[in-house]
N, C-alpha and C positions, 0 to 999 in steps of 0.2 A: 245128417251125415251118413255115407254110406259104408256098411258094413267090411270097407274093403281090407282089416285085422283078423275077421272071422277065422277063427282054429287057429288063431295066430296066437305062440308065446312068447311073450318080452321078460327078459329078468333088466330090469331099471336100478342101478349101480347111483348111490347119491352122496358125492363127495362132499367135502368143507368148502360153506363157501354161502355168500347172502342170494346167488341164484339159486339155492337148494328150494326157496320157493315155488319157485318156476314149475320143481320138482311135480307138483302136487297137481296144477293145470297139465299139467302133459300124462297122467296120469289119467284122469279124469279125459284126457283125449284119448287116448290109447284103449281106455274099456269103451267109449262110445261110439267106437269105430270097431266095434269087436272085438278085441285083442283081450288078452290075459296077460296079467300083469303079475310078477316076483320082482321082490326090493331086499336089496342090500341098502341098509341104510348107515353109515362109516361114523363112527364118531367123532368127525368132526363136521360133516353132514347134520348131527343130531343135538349140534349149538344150536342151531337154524328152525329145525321142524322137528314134531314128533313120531316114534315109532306107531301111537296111535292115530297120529292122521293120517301118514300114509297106510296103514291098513285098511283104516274105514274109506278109503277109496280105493283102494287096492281090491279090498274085499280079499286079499290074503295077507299072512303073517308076515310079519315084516322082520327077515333077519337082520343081526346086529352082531353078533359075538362066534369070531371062528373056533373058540373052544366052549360054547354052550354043549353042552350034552343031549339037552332036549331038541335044540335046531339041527344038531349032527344024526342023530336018532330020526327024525322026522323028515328031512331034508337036507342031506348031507352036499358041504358047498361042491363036491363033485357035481351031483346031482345037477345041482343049482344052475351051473353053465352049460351042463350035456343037456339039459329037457329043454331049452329055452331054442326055439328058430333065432333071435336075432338078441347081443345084449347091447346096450344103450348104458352110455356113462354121462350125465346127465346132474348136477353139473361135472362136468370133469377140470378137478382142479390142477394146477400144476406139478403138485405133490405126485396126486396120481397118475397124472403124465410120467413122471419122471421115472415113481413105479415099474408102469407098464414097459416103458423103454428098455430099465433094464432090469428087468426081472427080478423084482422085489417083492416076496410074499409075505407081508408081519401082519398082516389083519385078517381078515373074511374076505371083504373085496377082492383086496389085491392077490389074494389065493384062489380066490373063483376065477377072476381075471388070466391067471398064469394058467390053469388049467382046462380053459375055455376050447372046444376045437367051431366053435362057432362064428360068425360075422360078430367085431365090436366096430360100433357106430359113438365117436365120442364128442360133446358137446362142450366143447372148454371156455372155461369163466375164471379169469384172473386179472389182477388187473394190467392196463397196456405195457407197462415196463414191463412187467415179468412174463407177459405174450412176447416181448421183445427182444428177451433177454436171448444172449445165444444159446446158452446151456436148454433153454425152453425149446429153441428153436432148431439145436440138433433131435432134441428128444422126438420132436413134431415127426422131423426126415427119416427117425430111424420108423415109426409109429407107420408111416404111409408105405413104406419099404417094405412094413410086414403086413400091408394089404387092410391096414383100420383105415374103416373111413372117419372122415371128420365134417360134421357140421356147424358154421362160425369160427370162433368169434366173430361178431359183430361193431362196430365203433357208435360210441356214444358213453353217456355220461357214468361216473363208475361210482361206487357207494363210498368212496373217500372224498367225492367231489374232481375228480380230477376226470376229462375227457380223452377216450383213446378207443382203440381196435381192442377188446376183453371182453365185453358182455357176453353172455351167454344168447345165443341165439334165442328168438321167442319160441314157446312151446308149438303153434302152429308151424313153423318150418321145422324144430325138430323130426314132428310128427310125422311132415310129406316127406321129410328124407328116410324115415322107418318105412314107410311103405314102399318108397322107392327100392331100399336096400332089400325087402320084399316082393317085390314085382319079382313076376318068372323071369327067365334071363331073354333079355333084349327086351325088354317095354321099362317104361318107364324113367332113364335113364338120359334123356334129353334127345340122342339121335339114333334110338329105337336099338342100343348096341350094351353090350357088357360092360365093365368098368374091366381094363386090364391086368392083368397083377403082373406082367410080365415090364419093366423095366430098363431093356436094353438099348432103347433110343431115347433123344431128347422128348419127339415129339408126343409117346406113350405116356413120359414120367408129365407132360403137358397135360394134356388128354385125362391121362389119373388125378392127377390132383385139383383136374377143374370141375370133374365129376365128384368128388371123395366132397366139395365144397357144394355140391348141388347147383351147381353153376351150368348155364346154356349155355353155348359159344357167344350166344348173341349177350347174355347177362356179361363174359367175361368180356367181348370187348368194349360195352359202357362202359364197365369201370376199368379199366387198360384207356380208355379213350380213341380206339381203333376201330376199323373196317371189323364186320363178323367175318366178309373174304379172308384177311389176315390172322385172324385166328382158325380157319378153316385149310388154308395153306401150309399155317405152319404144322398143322397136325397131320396133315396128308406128306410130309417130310418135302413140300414145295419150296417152303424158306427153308434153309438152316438152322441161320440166328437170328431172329429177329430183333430190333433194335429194343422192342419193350422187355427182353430177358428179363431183365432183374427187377423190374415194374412187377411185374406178371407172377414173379418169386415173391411178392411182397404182399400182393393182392389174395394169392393160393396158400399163405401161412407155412411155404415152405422155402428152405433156405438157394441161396443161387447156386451154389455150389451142385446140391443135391438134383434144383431141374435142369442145368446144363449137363454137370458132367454125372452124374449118380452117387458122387458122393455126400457126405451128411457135416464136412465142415461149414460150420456156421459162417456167413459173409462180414464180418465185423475185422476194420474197421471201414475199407473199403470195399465193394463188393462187384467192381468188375475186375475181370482179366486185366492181366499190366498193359496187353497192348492194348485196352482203351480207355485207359488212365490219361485222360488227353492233360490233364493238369499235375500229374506224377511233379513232384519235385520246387514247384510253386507253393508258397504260401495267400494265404485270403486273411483279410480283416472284415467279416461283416456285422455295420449293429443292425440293431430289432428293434421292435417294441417299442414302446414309448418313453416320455422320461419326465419325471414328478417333480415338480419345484415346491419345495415347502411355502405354506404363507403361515402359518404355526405350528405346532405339534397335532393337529388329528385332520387340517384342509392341506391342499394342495393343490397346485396347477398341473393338469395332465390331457391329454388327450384319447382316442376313442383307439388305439394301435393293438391290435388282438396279439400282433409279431409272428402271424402265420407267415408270413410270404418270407421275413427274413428270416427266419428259422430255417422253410422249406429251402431255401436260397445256402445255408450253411449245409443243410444235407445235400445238398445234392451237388455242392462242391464236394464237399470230403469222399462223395462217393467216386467225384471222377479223379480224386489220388490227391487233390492240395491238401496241405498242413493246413486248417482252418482254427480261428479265434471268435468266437460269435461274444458281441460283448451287446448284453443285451437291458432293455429296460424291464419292470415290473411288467410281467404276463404267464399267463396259466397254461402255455404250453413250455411239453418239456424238451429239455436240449436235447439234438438229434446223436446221436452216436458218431463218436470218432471225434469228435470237436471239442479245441476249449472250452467253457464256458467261463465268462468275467459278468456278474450282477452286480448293475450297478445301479440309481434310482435319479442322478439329476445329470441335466447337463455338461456340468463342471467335469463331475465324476465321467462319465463315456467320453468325452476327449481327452482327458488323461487317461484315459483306459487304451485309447485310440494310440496316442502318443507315445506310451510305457512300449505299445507289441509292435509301432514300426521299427524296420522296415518291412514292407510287405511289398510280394509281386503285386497284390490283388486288392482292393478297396472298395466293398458297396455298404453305401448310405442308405438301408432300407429302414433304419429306424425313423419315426415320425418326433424329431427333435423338439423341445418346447423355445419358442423364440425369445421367450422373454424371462424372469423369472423375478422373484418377489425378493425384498430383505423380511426374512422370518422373524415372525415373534417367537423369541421364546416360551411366551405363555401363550393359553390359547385365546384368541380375541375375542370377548365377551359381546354379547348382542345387547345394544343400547338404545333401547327405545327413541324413534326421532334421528337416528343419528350414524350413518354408513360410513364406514371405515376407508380411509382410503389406503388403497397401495402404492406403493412407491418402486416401477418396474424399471427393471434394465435389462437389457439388450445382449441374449447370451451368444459365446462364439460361435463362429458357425463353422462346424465340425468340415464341415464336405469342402467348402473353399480354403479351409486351414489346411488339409492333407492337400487338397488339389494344385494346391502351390506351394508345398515343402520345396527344398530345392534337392533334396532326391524324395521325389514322388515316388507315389506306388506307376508300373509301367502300366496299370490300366483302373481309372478312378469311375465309378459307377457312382450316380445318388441317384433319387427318388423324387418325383415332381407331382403329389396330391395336389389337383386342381377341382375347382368346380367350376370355369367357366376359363374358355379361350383357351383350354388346355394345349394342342400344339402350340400357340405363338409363346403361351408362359414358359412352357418346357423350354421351347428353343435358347429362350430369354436368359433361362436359368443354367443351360451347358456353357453359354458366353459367360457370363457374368459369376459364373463359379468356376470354370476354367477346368471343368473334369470332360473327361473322353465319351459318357454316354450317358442317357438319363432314360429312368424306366417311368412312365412320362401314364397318371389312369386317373380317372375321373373320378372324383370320391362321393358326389352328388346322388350318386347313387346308391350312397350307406353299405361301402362295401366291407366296412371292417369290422373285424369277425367274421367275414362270408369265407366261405372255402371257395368260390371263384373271383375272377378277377379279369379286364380285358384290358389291355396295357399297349402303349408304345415303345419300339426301345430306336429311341433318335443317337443320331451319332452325327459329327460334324459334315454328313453330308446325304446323310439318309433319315427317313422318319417310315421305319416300317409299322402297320398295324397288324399284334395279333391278335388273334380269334379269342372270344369269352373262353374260359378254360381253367381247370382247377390249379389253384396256388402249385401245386407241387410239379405242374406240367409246365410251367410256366417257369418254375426254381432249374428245372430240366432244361428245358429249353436256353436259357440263359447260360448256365454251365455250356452246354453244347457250344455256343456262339463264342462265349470265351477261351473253351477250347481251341477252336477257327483263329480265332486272333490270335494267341500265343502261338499255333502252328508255324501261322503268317508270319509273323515276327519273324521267328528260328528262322526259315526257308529264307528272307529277307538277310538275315547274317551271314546266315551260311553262305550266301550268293556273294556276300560284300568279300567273303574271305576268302 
């Protein structure tokens, strides 16, 4: 590795938090690239790791207490943030977040932190809800507003078992983004330029926070799923508004409010403007996930249904303004903001759940239903050598033709047509024979569930459009969108009749 830290000082701030490990590799990168290394180590940080480990990598003393005597004598926390070129908060928990934001000094840290006049670079590790949480995500806007950069979070798996956007970035990206933050001005930086501090247009507060993320134009529009042109447009103030705003607010860890207009109210529960709340005023019913039939108390009959797509499918209603109900089966993700939720575990149970919250404008069948179900033993069924149990199955209702022929319907009925073979003729088969208005029609052959992608058709009684592979949540977008169109359609239709 090359020396590119040399005469370079980090003070490394280490919050509360099971990434404080991390701590100690990014430490051990930071001297082997040169650099010098001060630690504030927080006590809640030092559940986690020791003040002697990080020393012995540090090769310095590791402060701990803003009223030691001996550490104010030796290196008073003034000091501490004026000797340091860049400081790094690492992990940076929410707590700390929230500190910084508004100006909380009750420890060492968070009094180095307030009295700092240098570059902080913060590395936040919490987990996804509380990344999510508004209160977290004004603190983020106000945090970018006052010129901190931020590196991550990252999405994957979190130390409570639950999956989301919270990890802590790995210590080799922390690292390139300390060096970045480092680089003379205009290198390094992705297109040879400064990061802005100035804030007075959309496309700067763009621009800032795609950089502040260590982000290339061309990294932000993979994940946007866009042209780099359009991301290059919209920063040269060629677009406006681009239609991914609030994508792009979501992907940069800052709120929509904050990259449209400059201010720092959080988006919750809807997060566009009223005027493209294409669904304002409508309500949705959609299930998810799958649904368990008992055959005793510890087996059951279920399916492979992860309930990404109808999850994604309830957000990204409620974000275009419907009242939403997500009634969903057994699954490890979690409910999207702004939405009911109703958990429920069998068949029976989600169509009366279905039944209880009509009437509804809106009905999609993206739960993957069990078709059949068992009479349960009570007890659990003993294994008996020689000798297989049988079940005695029956034929459960079927949720999508039950709603799709109420005699007041929902005004527009979606379900779901998992095929593994003859996929359009079944789909078709399956809009007749169930008597809803549009089927989201993908081939499961290919072990999509679980995947974050998905390539779908969405047939209607007189089209079968194909779209493109593309992530569930672009896909939950897209649909919202179309349904918007219809509802439009409708109104314009009445309006005409009247």
């Amino acid at each position: 590795m090359s020396k590119t830290l040399e005469n370079k000082s980090i003070l490394l701030v280490i919050s509360g938090g099971i990434a404080a490990y991390k701590s100690l590799e990014l430490i051990r990168l930071i001297r082997k690239a040169g650099g010098n290394v001060r630690c504030i180590l927080t006590k809640g940080g030092a559940q986690f790791i020791t003040p002697l480990s990080v020393s012995s990598l540090s090769e310095n003393e590791t402060y701990t207490d803003l009223f030691s005597l001996k550490d104010e004598t030796g290196m008073g926390h003034i000091r501490l943030s004026r000797e340091a070129d860049l400081i790094v908060v690492a992990p940076a928990s929410a707590n700390m977040i929230a500190k910084l934001a508004n100006g909380i000094a009750d420890d060492l840290a968070s009094t180095a932190l307030l009295a700092a006049n240098k570059q902080i670079l913060l590395a936040p590790a919490m987990n996804h809800m509380m990344w999510q949480n508004p209160a977290t995500r004004e603190n983020i806007s106000r945090l970018l507003n006052r010129n901190f950069q931020i590196v991550g979070p990252v999405e994957g798996e979190m130390a409570c078992g639950e999956f989301g956007l919270g990890r802590m970035s790995e210590p080799e990206e922390i690292l390139s983004a300390i060096q970045k933050a480092l680089s003379p001005p205009g290198r390094g930086l992705g297109e040879g330029e400064e990061i802005d501090s100035d804030f007075n247009t959309f496309a700067k507060r763009l621009r800032y926070a795609r950089k502040s993320k260590n982000l290339s134009q061309e990294d932000l529009a993979k994940k946007l799923e866009v042209t780099q042109q359009a991301i290059e447009k919209v920063e040269n103030g060629q677009i406006i508004k681009p239609k991914f705003l609030y994508e792009a607010a979501k992907v940069l860890g800052v709120s929509y409010e904050w990259l449209w207009e400059g201010t720092a109210t959080p988006p919750h529960p809807s997060p566009l403007p009223k005027g493209e709340r294409e669904l304002e005023g409508l309500t949705a019913i959609v299930t998810s996930g799958p649904t368990f039939e008992p055959i005793d108390p510890v087996r059951f009959i279920g399916n492979r249904s992860s309930g990404k797509q109808g999850h994604a499918i309830a957000q990204a209603l409620a974000e275009s303004g419907a009242a939403v109900t997500l009634i969903s089966g057994p699954v490890k993700e979690n409910p999207p903001a702004g939405v009911k939720l109703i958990e429920i575990e069998t068949a029976a149970e989600m169509l009366a759940a279905v039944e209880k919250n009509l009437p509804a404008d809106i009905f999609i069948g993206a739960a993957a239903v069990s078709d059949w179900s068992a009479a349960p033993s009570a007890q659990k069924i003993k294994k008996q050598p020689g000798k297989t149990p049988a079940l005695n199955l029956r034929e459960n209702a079927d949720i999508l033709k039950t709603v799709a022929n109420r005699k007041k319907r929902p005004g527009l009925v979606i379900g779901f047509a998992a095929e593994t073979e003859n996929l359009l003729e079944n789909a078709k088969a399956k809009l007749k024979s169930k008597n809803c208005d549009w089927i989201i029609a993908n081939n499961v052959s290919e072990n999509l569930f679980g995947g974050d992608e998905n390539q779908v058709y969405l047939i209607t009684q007189s089209s079968a459009d194909k779209w493109e592979k593309q992530g569930k949540r672009a896909i939950a977008q897209k649909l919202a969108a179309k349904i918007g169109e219809h509802f439009t359609n409708v109104r314009t239709i009445k309006e005409a009749a009247e």
